[in-house]
C-alpha positions as CSV (number, residue, x, y, z in Angstrom):
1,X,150.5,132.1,63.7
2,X,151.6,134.7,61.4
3,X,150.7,138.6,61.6
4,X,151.4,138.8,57.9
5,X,149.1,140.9,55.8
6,X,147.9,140.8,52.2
7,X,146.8,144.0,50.8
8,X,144.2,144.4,48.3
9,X,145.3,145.3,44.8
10,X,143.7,148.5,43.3
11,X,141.7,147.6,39.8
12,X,143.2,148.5,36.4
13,X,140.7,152.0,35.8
14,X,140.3,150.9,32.3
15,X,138.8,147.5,33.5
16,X,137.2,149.2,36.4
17,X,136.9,153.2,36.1
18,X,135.4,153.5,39.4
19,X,134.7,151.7,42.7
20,X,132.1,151.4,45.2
21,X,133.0,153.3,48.6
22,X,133.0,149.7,49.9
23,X,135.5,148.1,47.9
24,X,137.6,151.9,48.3
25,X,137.5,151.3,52.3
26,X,138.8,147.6,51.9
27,X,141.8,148.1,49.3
28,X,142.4,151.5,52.0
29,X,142.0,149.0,54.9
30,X,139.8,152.1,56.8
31,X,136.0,151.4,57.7
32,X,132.9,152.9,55.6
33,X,132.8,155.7,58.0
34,X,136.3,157.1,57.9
35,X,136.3,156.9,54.1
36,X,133.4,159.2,53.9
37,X,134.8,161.4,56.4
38,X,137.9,161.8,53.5
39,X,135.8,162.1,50.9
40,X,133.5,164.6,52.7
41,X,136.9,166.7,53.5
42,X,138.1,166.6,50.2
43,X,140.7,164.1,50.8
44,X,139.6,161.6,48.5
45,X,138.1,162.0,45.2
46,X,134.6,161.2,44.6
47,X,131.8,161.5,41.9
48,X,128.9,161.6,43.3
49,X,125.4,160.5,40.5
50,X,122.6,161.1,42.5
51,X,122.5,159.5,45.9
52,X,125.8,157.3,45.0
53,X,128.9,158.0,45.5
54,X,131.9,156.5,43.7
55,X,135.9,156.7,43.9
56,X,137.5,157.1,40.6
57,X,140.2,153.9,40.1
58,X,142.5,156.4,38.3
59,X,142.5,159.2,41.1
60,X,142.6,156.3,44.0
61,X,145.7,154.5,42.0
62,X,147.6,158.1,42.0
63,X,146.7,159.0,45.8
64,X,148.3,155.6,46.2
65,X,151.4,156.8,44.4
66,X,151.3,154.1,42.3
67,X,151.9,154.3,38.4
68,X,150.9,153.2,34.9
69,X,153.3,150.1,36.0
70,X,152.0,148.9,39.3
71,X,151.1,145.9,40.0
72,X,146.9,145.5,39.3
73,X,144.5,143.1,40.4
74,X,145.0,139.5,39.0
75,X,141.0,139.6,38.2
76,X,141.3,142.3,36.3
77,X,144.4,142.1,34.5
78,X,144.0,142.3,30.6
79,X,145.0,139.0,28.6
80,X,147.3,138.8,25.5
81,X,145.4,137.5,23.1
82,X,147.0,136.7,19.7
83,X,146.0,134.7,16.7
84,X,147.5,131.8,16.1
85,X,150.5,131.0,13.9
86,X,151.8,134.5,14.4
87,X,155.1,135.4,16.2
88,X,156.7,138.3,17.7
């Protein structure tokens, strides 16, 4: 058996500007609890509308330390459309 790993992809923010503290935790791999510990400390950025709280994709993607060019979620990568008959 293999101890290999797949780690979830964080969403495009134009596709998906913000994220639920659930899906957060998962593509963080750290419980519910531990996330809002960070986002109570100020570790993570949060918004907060009323009683729900949500984690900006944008601010998540640059805690990450990953770019405009990382690798984002096949589900939520944009596709090429382009009429047909034209070339580049």
């Amino acid at each position: 058996m293999s101890d290999i790993t797949v780690k979830p992809m964080v969403p495009d923010p134009i596709e998906r500007p913000t994220l639920t503290v659930e899906e957060a935790a998962v593509i963080l791999q750290i419980s519910r609890s531990t996330l809002y510990d960070a986002l109570r400390a100020g570790e993570i950025p949060c918004i907060r509308v009323g009683r729900r709280v949500l984690v900006p994709t944008a601010r998540l993607r640059d805690l990450l330390g990953l770019g405009a060019d990382a690798p984002i979620a096949a589900s939520e990568q944009p596709t090429r459309s382009q009429p047909v008959g034209l070339t580049e």
